[in-house]
C-alpha positions as CSV (number, residue, x, y, z in Angstrom):
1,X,-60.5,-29.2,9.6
2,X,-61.7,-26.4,6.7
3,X,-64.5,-28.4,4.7
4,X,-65.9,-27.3,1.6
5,X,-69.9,-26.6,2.1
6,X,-73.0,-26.1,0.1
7,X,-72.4,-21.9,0.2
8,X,-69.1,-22.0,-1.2
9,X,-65.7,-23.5,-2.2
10,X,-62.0,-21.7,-1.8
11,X,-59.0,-24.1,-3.2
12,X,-56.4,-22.7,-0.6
13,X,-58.7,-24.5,2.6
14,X,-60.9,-27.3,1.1
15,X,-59.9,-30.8,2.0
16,X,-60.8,-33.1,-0.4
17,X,-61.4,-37.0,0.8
18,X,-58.5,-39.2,0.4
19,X,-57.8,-42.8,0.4
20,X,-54.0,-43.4,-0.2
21,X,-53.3,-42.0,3.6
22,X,-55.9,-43.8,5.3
23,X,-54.7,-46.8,3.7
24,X,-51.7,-47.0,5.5
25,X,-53.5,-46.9,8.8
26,X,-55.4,-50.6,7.5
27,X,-51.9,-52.6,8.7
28,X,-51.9,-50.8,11.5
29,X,-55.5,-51.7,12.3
30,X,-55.9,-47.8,13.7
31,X,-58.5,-48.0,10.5
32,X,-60.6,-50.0,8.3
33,X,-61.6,-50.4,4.7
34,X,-65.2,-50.7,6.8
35,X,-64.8,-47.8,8.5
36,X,-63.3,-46.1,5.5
37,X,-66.9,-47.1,3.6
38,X,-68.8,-46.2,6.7
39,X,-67.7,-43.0,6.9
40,X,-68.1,-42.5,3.0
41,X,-71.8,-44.0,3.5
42,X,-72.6,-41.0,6.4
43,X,-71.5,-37.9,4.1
44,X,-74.1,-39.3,1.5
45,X,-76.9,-39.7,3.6
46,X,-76.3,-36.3,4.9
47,X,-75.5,-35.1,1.7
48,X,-77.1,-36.9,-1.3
49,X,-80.7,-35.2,-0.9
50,X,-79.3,-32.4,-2.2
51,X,-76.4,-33.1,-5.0
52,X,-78.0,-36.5,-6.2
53,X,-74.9,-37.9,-7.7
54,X,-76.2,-41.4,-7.4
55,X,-78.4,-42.9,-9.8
56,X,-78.0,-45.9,-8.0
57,X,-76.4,-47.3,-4.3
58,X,-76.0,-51.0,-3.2
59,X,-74.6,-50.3,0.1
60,X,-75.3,-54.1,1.2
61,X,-72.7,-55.3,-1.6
62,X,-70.3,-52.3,-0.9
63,X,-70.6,-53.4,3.3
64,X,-70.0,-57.2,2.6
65,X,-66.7,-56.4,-0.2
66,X,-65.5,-54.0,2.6
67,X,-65.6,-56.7,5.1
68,X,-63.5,-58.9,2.6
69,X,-61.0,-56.1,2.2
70,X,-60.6,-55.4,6.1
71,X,-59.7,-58.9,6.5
72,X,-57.4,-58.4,3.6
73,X,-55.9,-56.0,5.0
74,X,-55.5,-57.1,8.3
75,X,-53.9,-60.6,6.9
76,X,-51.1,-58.4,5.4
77,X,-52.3,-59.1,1.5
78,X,-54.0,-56.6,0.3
79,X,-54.6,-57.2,-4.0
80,X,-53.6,-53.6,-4.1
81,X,-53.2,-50.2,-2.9
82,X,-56.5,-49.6,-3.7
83,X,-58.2,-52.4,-2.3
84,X,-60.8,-51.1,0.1
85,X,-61.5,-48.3,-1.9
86,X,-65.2,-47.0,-2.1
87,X,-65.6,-45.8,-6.2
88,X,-68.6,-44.6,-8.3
89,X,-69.2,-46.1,-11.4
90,X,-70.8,-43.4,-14.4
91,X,-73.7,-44.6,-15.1
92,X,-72.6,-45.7,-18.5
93,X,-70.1,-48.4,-18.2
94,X,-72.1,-51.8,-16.9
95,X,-71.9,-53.3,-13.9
96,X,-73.3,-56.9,-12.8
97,X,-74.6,-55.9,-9.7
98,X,-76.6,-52.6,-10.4
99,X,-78.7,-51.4,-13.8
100,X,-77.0,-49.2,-16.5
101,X,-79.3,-46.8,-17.5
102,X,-77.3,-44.2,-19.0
103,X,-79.3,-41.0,-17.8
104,X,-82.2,-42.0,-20.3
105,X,-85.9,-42.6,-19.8
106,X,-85.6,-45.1,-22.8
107,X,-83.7,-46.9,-21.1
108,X,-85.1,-47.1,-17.4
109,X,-84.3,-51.0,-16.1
110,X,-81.6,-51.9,-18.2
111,X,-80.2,-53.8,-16.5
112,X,-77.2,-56.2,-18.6
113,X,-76.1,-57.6,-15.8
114,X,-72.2,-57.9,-16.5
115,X,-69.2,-55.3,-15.7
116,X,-67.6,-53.2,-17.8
117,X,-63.6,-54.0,-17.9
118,X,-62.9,-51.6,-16.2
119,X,-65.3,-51.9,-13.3
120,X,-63.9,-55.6,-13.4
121,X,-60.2,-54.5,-12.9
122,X,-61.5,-52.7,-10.0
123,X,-63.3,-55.5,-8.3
124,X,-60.3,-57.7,-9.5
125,X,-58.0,-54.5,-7.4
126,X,-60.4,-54.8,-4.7
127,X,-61.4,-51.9,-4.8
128,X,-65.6,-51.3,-3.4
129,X,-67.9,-50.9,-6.1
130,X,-70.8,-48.7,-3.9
131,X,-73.0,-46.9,-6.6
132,X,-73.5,-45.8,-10.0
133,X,-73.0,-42.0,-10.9
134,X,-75.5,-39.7,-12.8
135,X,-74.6,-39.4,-16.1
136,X,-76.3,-36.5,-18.7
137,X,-78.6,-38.3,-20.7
138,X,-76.1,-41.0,-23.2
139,X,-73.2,-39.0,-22.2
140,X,-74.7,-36.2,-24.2
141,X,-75.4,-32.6,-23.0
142,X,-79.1,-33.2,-21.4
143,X,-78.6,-32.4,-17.7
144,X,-79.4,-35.4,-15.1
145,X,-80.4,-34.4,-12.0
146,X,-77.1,-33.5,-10.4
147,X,-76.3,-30.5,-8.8
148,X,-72.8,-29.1,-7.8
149,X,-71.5,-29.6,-4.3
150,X,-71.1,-25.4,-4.0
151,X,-73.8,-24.5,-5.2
152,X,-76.8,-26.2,-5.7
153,X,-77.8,-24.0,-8.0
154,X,-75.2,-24.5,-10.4
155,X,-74.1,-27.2,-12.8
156,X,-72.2,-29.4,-12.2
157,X,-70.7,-29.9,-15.7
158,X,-71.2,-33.0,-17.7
159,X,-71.6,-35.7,-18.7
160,X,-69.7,-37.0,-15.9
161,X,-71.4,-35.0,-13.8
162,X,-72.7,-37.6,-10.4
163,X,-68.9,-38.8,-10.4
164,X,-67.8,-35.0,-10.3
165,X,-70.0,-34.1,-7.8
166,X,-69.7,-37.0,-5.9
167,X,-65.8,-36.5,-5.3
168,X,-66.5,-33.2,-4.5
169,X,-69.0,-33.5,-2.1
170,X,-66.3,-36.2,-0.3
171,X,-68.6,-39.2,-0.8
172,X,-66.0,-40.9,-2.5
173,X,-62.3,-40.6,-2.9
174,X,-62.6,-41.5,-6.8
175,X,-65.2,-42.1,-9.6
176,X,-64.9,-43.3,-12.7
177,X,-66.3,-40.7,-15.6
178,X,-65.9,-41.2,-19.7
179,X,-64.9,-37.9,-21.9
180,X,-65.8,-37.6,-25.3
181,X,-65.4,-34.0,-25.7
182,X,-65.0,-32.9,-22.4
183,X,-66.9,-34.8,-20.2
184,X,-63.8,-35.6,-17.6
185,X,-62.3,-32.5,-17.5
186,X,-64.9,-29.5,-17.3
187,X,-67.0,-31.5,-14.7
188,X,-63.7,-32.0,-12.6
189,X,-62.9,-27.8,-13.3
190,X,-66.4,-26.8,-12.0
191,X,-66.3,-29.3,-8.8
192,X,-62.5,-28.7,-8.1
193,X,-61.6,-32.5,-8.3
194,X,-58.4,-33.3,-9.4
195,X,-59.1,-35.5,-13.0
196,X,-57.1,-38.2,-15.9
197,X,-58.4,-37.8,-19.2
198,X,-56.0,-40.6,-20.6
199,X,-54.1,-41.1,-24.1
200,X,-56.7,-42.1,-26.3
201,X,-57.5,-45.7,-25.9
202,X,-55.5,-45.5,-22.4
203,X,-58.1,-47.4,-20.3
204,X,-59.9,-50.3,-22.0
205,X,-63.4,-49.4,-22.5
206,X,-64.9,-52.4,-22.6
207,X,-68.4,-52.0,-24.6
208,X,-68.2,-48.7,-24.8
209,X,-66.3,-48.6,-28.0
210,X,-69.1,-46.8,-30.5
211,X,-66.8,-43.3,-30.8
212,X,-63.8,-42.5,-31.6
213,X,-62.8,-39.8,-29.1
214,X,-64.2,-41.5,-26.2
215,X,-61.6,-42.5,-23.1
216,X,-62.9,-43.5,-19.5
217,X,-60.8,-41.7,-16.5
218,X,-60.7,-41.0,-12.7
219,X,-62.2,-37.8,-10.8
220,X,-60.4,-38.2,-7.3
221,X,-59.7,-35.8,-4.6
222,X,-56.0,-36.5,-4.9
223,X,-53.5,-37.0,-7.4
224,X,-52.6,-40.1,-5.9
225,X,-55.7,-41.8,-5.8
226,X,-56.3,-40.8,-9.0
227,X,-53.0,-42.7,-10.6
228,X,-53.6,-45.7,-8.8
229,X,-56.8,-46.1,-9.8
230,X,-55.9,-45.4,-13.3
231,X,-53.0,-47.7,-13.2
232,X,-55.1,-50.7,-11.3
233,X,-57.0,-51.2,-13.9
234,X,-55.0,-50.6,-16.7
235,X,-52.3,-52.9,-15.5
236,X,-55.6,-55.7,-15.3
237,X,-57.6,-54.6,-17.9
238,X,-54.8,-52.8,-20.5
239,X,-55.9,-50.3,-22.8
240,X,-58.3,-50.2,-25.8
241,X,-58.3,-53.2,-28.7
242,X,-55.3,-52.0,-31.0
243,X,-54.0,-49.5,-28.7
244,X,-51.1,-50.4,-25.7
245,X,-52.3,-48.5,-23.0
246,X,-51.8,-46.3,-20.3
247,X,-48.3,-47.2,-19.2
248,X,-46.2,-45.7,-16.0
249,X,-45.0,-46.6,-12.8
250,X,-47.3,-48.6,-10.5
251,X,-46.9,-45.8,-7.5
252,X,-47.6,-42.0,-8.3
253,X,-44.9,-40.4,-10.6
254,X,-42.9,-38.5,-8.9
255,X,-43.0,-34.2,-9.2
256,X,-41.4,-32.9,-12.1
257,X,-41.0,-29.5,-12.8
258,X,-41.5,-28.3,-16.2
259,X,-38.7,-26.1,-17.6
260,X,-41.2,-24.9,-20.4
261,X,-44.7,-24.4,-21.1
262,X,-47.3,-23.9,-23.6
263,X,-49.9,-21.7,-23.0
264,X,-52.8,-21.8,-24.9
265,X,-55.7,-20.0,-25.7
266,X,-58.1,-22.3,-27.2
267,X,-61.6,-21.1,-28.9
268,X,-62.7,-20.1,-25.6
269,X,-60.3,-17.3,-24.9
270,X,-62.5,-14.5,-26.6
271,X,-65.7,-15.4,-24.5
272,X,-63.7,-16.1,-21.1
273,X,-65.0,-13.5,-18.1
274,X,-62.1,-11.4,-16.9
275,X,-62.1,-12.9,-13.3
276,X,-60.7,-15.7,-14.6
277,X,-58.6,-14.2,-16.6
278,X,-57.4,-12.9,-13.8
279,X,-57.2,-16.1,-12.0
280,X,-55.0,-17.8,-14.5
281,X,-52.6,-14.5,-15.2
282,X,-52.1,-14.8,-11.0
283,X,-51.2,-18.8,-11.5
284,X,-48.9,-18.1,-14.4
285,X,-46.7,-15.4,-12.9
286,X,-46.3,-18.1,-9.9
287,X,-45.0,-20.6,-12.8
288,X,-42.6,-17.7,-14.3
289,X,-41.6,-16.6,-10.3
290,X,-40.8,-20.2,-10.2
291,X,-38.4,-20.0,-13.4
292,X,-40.7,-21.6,-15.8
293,X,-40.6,-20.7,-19.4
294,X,-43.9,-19.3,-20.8
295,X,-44.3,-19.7,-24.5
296,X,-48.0,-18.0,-26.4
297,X,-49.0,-18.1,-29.6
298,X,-47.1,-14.6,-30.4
299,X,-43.9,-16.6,-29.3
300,X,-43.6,-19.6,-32.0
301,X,-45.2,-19.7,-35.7
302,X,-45.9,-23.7,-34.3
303,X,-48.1,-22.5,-31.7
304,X,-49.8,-20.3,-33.9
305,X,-50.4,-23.0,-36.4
306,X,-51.7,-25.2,-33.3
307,X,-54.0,-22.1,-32.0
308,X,-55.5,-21.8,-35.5
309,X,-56.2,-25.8,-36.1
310,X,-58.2,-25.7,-32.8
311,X,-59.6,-22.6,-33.7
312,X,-62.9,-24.8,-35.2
313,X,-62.6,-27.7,-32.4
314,X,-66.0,-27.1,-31.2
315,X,-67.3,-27.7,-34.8
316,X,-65.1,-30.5,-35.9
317,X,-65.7,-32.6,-32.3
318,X,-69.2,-32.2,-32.7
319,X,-69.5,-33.3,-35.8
320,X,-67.6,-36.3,-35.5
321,X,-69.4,-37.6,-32.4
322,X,-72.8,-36.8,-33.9
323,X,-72.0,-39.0,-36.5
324,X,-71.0,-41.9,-35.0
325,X,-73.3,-42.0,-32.3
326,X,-76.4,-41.3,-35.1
327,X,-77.4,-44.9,-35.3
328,X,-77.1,-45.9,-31.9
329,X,-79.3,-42.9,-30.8
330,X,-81.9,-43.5,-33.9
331,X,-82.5,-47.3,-32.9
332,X,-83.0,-45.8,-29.6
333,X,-85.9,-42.9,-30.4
334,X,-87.5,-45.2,-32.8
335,X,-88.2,-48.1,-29.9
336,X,-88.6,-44.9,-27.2
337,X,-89.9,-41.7,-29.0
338,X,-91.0,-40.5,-25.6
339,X,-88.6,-41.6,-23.8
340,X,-85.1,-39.4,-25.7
341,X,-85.2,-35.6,-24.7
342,X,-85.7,-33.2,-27.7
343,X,-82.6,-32.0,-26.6
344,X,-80.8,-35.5,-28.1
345,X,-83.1,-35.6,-30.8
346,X,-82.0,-32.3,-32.1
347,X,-78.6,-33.3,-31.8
348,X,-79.4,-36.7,-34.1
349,X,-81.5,-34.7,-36.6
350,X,-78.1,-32.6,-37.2
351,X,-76.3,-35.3,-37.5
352,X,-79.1,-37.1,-40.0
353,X,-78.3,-34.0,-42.0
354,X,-74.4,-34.7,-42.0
355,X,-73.2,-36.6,-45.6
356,X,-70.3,-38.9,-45.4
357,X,-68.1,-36.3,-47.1
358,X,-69.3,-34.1,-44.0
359,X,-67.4,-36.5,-41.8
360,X,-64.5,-37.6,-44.0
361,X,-64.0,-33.4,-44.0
362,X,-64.0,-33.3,-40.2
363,X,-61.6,-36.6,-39.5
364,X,-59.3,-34.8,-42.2
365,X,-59.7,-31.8,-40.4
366,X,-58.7,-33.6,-36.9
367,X,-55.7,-35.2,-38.9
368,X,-54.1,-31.5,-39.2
369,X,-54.6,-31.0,-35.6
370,X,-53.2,-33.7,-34.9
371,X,-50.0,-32.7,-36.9
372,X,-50.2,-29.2,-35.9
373,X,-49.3,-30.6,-32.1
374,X,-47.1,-33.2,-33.2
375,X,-44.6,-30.6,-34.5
376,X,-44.6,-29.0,-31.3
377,X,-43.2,-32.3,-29.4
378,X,-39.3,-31.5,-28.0
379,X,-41.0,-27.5,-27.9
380,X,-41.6,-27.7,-24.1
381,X,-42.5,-29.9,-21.6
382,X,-47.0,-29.7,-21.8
383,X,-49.2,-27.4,-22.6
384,X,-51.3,-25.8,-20.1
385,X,-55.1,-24.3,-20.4
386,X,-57.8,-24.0,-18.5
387,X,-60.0,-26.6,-17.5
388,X,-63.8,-25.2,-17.9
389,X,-64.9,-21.4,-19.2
390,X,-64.9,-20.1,-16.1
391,X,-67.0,-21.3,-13.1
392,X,-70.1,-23.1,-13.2
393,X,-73.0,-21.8,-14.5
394,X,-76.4,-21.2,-12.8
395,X,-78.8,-24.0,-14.1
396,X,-82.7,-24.3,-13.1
397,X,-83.8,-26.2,-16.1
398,X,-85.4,-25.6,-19.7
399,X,-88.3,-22.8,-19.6
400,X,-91.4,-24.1,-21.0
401,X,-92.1,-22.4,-24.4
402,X,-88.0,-21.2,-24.9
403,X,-85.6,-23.0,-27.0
404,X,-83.4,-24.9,-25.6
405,X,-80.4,-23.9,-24.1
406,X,-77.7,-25.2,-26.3
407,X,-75.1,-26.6,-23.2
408,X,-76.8,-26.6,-20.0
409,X,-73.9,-28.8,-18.8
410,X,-71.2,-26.2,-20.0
411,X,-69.3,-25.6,-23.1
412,X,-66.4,-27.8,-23.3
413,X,-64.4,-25.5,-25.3
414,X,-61.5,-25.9,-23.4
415,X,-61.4,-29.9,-23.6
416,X,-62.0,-30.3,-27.4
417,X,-58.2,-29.9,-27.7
418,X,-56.9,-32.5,-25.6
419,X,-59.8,-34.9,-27.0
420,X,-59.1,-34.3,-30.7
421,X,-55.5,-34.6,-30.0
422,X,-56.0,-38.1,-28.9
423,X,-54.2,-36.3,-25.4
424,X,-53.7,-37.0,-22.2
425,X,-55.2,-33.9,-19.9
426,X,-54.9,-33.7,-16.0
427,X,-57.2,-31.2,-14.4
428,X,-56.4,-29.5,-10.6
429,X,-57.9,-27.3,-8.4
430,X,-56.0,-24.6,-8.5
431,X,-58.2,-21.6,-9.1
432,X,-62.1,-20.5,-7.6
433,X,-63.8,-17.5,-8.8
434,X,-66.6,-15.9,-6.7
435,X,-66.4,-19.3,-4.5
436,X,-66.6,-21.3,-7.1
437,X,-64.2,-23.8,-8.2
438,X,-62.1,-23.2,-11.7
439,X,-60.1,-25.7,-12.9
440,X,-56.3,-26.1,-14.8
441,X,-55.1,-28.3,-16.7
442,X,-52.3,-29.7,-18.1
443,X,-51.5,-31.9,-21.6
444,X,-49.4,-33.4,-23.5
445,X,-48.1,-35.8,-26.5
446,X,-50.1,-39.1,-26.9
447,X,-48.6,-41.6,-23.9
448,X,-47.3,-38.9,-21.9
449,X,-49.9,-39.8,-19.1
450,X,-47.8,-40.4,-16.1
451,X,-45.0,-37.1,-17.7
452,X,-48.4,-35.5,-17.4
453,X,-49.6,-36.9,-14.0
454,X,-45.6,-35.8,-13.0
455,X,-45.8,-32.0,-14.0
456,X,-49.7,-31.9,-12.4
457,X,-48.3,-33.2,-8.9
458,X,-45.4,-30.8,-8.9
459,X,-47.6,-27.8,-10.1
460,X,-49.9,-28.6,-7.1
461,X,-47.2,-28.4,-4.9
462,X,-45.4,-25.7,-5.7
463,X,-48.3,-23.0,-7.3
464,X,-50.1,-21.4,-4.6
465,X,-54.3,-22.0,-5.3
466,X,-55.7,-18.5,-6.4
467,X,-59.1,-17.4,-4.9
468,X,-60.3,-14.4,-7.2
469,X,-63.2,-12.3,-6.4
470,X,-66.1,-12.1,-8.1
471,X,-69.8,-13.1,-9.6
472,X,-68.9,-16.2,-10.4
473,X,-72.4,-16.4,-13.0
474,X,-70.4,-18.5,-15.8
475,X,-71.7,-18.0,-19.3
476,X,-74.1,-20.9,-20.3
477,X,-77.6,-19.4,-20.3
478,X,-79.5,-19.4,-17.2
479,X,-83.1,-20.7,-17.1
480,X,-86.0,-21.9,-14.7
């Protein structure tokens, strides 16, 4: 069997870990939820030392639910398709069993002892709670120390970057991960994962409820793992208070192929290297080979109107999450000033300098966006982007004396869209440059999640993966 390995990654023979297969071996008794664990609990011994996803393993609790499940299992009532199933939890969601530090010194042995809802729908699915994931530091853009499956060199994105990695490296079948801007999406782009960024207020978030962009999703190897985990716990847990959540069928939606599509460009177009240009080109004359209808910016005033209201997403995204996460992050550096990285303090101090008319501008300035792809529902079927600027980035750390490297997890450029749009985005492995993964993705209208999950599971069986030659260096700055 072709395995990824730490020298490289090429989408057309990797095999990611899966769980939905193996579990129809568990009535059989030809394999166990144990075994399943056991197997998972190997690769990260052999493997951890040198991607550190984990901020945190209880492989005692994960042994003794896995138990519970085989005899599940082997009764004939199983709670779910996905009991049995070994997950990572991003270190920012809570869990009973294991501290929530959220990738901060300031906050190193907090320890709340409670789940998150979603982590209890997962229990509640059966499903094997075995670690907590590295997050960046709050789910901000200070690097944890994670390191991508391919490469160690590399990033691999953020924030959800130890659930990313930890899919990728076939530790786990699935992770949970949080996006904000793009903190689902690039991660899964630069570790080849296949990734739900819901509908806004899709999955219920439990605590986490401080911004108003942020949604918790599944990395997974598979597009079927990655639905029933969505739907597990949203079916237990529902969505967000005021919104209905994610909604669909309780097995994977069936393929659907899309009779139209919407390319677009994004901010990131100008400053994307030309090997993965070429990349994408190669996967869009598949989808016109295969009789699907390309519509650009030069094709529809619409999508010109939508290209232009995203033409500031960067800006407008940042400036809405600095705000609301200002107070939050100021408690925190006044109990801990040595224990918040400069990097988050410099991101507080801009948002310090922010008025409220500074915000009111930038929600009004989301509201037209939010039009602007409204008017384009009925146009065609999703829209479909990359996932990340191109492939991963070489990241050694901060040089002493430099300034700071403004994303050392990667630009999310390309995931400000579907997060301002309120969206739901589904990332897949279909491209690597220079052996490096590079994501695409697909989105839609608000509660088009499983249409969505549909066109991603058709597109991954119909589109041949691209390998493109070349570098592979990415474009963040490289330090250390």
């Amino acid at each position: 069997m072709a395995q990824a390995t730490a020298t490289g990654y090429d989408p057309r023979t990797y095999e990611p870990l899966t769980f939905h297969d193996a579990a129809r071996r568990f009535r059989t008794g030809d394999d166990t939820p144990r075994a399943f664990l056991e197997r998972c609990l190997a690769t990260i011994e052999e493997r951890e030392p040198v991607v550190r996803a984990f901020a945190h393993l209880r492989p005692d609790l994960a042994r003794a639910a896995a138990d519970a499940s085989t005899e599940r299992w082997a009764a004939g009532e199983p709670r779910s398709p996905i009991d049995g199933m070994p997950v990572g939890i991003k270190d920012l969601l809570e869990t009973k069993d294991m501290p929530t530090e959220y990738g901060c010194e300031g906050l190193r042995g907090n320890f709340p002892q409670r789940d998150n809802a979603a982590v209890w729908a997962l229990r509640q699915a059966g499903a094997v709670v075995l670690g907590k994931t590295v997050t960046a530091e709050l789910g901000g853009s200070h690097p944890g120390p994670t390191t991508n499956p391919f490469d160690e060199r590399r990033s691999p994105g953020g924030s959800s970057s130890g659930s990313a990695a930890a899919v990728a490296a076939r530790m786990l079948p699935a992770a949970l991960g949080s996006q904000v801007g793009g903190s689902i999406i690039r991660p899964a782009g630069y570790c080849g994962n296949v990734a739900l960024k819901p509908t806004q207020g899709g999955i219920n978030r439990g605590e986490r409820q401080a911004t108003s962009m942020s949604t918790h999703g599944v990395h997974a190897g598979c597009i079927e793992d990655m639905w029933q985990v969505a739907i597990e716990i949203a079916r237990r847990a529902g969505g967000d208070r005021g919104w209905p959540g994610l909604d669909g069928p309780t097995t994977t939606p069936a393929p659907r192929r899309p009779e139209r599509l919407i390319v677009l460009e994004t901010q990131g177009w100008a400053e994307l290297d030309d090997a993965s240009k070429e990349g994408f080109a190669s996967v869009l004359g598949q989808l016109r080979e295969l009789g699907v209808q390309l519509l650009g910016r030069r094709d529809s005033p619409l999508i010109e109107s939508l290209e232009q209201a995203i033409g500031d997403a960067r800006e407008v995204c940042n400036a809405i999450t600095g705000w609301e996460n200002r107070w939050a992050t100021r408690n925190l550096v006044d109990q801990h000033p040595d224990g918040v990285s400069e990097r988050a303090k410099a991101v507080l101090a801009r948002a310090e300098a922010m008025s409220v008319d500074d915000y009111r501008a930038a929600l009004l300035a989301r509201e037209a966006t939010q039009a602007a792809h409204a008017a384009l529902a009925g146009s065609a079927d999703a829209i479909i982007t990359l996932s990340c600027p191109g492939p991963a980035h070489v990241w050694l750390g901060d040089e002493p004396g430099k300034p700071l490297a403004p994303r050392p997890t990667g630009d999310p450029v390309f995931n400000f869209p579907s997060s301002m749009l309120f969206a739901p985005a589904v990332s897949m492995p279909l491209m690597s440059v220079g052996g490096m993964p590079v994501g695409v993705q697909v989105f839609g209208q608000p509660q088009q999640d499983a249409a969505m999950t549909a066109i991603a599971r058709w597109l991954l069986g119909a589109v041949a993966p691209v390998a493109v030659a070349g570098d592979g260096t990415g474009h963040a700055p490289v330090a250390g």
